[in-house]
N, C-alpha and C positions, 0 to 999 in steps of 0.2 A: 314366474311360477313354473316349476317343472310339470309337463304335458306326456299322459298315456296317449296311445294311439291304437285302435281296435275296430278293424274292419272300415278302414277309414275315416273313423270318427274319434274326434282328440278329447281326451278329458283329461281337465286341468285339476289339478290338487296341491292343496299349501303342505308345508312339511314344515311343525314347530317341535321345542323340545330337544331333548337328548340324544343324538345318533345313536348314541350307544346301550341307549334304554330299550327295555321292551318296546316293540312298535303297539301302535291304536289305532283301527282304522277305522272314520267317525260317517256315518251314514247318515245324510237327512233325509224330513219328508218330504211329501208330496209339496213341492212347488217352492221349497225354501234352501238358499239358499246358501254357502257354507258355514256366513256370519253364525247361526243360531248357536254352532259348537264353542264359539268363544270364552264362554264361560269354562267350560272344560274343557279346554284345550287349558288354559292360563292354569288351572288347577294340576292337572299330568303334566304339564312343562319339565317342571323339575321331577325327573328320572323316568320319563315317556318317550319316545317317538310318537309324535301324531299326525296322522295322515288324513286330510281332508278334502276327498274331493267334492269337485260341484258336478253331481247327477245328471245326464243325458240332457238336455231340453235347458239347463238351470243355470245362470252366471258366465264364466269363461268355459266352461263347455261348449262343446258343439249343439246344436238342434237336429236333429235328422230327422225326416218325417215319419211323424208315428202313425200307430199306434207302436210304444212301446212295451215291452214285457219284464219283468222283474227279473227270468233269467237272463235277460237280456244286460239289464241293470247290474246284476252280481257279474256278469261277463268282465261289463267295464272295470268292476272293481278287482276282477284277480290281472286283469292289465297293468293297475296302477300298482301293486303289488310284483306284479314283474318288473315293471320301468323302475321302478325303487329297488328291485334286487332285495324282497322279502322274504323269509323261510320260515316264520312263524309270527303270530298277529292275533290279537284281541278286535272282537269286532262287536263295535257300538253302533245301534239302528233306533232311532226313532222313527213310529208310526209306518212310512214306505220304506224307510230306509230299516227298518226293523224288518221290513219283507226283506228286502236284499240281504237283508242280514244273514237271516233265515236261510236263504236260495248257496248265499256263497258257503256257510259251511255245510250243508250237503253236496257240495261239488268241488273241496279244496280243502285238502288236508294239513292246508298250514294253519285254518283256526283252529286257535288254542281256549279261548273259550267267545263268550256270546253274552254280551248285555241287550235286552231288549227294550226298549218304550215306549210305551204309549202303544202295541204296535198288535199284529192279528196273525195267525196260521192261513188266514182265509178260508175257501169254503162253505159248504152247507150251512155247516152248525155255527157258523161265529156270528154273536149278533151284530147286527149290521149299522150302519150309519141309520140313525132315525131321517126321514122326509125332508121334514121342515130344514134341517142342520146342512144336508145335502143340497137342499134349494140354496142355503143362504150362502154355503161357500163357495159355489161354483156361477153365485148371479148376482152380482152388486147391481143397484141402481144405473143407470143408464144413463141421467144426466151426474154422478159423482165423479168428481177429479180424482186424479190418480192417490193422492193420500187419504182421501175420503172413501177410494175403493178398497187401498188396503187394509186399510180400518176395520171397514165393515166385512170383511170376507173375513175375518183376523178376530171376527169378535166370537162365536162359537167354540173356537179354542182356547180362551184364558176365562175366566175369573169375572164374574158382572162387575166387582168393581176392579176390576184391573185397569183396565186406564184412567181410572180418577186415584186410585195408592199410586201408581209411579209413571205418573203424565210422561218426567222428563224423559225416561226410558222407552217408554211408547214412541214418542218421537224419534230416538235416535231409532227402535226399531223402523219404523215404516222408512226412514231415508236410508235403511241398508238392505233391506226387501226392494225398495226402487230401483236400487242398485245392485242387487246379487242373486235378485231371485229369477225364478223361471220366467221364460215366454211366455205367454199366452197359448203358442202351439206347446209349446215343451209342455205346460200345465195342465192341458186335455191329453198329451200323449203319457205322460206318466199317471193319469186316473185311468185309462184303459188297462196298465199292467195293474196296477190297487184292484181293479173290478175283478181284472182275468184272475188272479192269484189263489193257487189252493197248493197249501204243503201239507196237510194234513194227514195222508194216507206214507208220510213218509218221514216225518219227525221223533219217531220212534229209533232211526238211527243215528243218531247226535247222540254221540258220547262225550261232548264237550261240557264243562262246569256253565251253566247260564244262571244269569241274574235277570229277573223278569221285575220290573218296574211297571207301575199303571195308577192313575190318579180313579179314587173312586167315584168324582163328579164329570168325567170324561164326558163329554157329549159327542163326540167326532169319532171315537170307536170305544164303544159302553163297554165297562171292568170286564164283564163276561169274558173279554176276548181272553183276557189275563187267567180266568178260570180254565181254559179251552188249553191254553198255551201249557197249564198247570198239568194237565189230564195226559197231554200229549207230547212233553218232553223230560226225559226219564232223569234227568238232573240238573231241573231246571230249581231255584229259589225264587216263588215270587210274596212281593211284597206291596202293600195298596197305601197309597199315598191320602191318607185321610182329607175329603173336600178338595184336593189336587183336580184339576181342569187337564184336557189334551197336552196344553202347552208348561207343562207341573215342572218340567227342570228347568223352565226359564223361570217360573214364577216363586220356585223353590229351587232356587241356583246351589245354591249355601250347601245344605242340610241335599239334594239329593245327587252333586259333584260328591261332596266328600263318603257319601254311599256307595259309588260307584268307584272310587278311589281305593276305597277298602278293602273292595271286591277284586280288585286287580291286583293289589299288593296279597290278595292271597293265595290269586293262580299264575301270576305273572312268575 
């Protein structure tokens, strides 16, 4: 895999798709690792460039000790953008990586436009992660095994019955999370940049075309944020993914890829 390098710290990112297509460049969130873009990446293949790297702390990336900061995050990402030899880019963020999203086209004028999901301005006003939700993803049980922890940190974000409709896919997620997702340091130092994050007082200049995605049974950052996001950026589209959960474009792969696909073939 071809490897940025930025302030001594390497991030690794896959490159599938079309050279010769519009490039994508796919951001995850907090603590997961490239795998989750799979499904869309395979959808933009044909007439995309897609660029995916694995975030600070996350997979073949480096760990460097945090706390991290999400400008810090968009840093990494116009690195990888240089090592690629980029001059203009569509930029997809889920939840942190919708922070990044955010941070990079306010400091880089090669995005061409902004899909957001799941994701928050940050802030005073954005409502916040409820207690209970935030206890339960950052504290598994103490005596669960490593799949029984992904599990359970993993269950706030989909659908109560999501692991009992697609067992088999459940499985293969938690052995590609074992495998690609964050460290455990990497996973505390990317919740310090989520906590620190406020773009709020400067989202007003994005003149780029955004597509704002948000499941309205969100439990991990409640629809509001989507309303905030709505209030505060002057050509944004958003749209509420009826009963959709945090984790809604895995569980609505199908139906919210080729939303997003749509979205591109009309600013691309």
């Amino acid at each position: 895999m071809p490897r940025a390098t930025r302030d001594g710290v390497g991030i690794d990112y896959a490159v599938d798709g079309t050279s010769d297509g519009p490039t994508v460049l796919l951001l995850e969130g907090l603590g997961y690792g490239r795998w989750m873009w799979r499904w869309l990446t395979e959808d933009l293949a044909d007439g995309y460039e897609v660029l995916r790297p694995d975030n600070r702390g996350t997979g073949d990336s480096d760990v460097p000790e945090g706390p991290y900061s999400i400008d810090e995050m968009a840093a990494d990402a116009q690195a990888v953008l240089d090592d690629h030899g980029v001059d203009r880019v569509h930029v997809c963020g889920a939840s942190m990586g919708g922070m990044i999203a955010q941070e990079l086209a306010l400091t880089d004028d090669r995005v061409a436009s902004l899909t957001l999901l799941c994701t928050s301005p940050g802030g005073d006003d954005a409502p916040e992660m409820p207690p209970d939700v935030r206890e339960h993803i950052f504290s598994a049980p103490e005596d669960a095994g490593p799949k029984e922890r992904v599990r359970y940190l993993m269950e706030p974000a989909v659908s109560d019955d999501f692991y009992e409709r697609e067992s088999e896919l459940v499985d293969r997620i938690v052995e590609w999370r074992l495998a690609g997702d964050a460290t455990p340091a990497g996973r505390e130092a990317q919740a310090a940049a989520v906590a620190a994050f406020d773009a709020t007082d400067r989202l007003g200049e994005l003149s780029v075309p955004t597509l704002v995605l948000h499941g309205t049974a969100d439990r991990v950052l409640p629809v509001g944020n989507a309303d905030l996001l709505a209030e505060l950026l002057p050509h944004a589209t958003v749209e509420r993914v009826d009963g959709g959960p945090h984790l809604f474009f895995i569980e609505e792969r199908e139906s919210v890829d080729g939303r997003i696909r749509s979205f591109l073939d009309g600013v691309a």
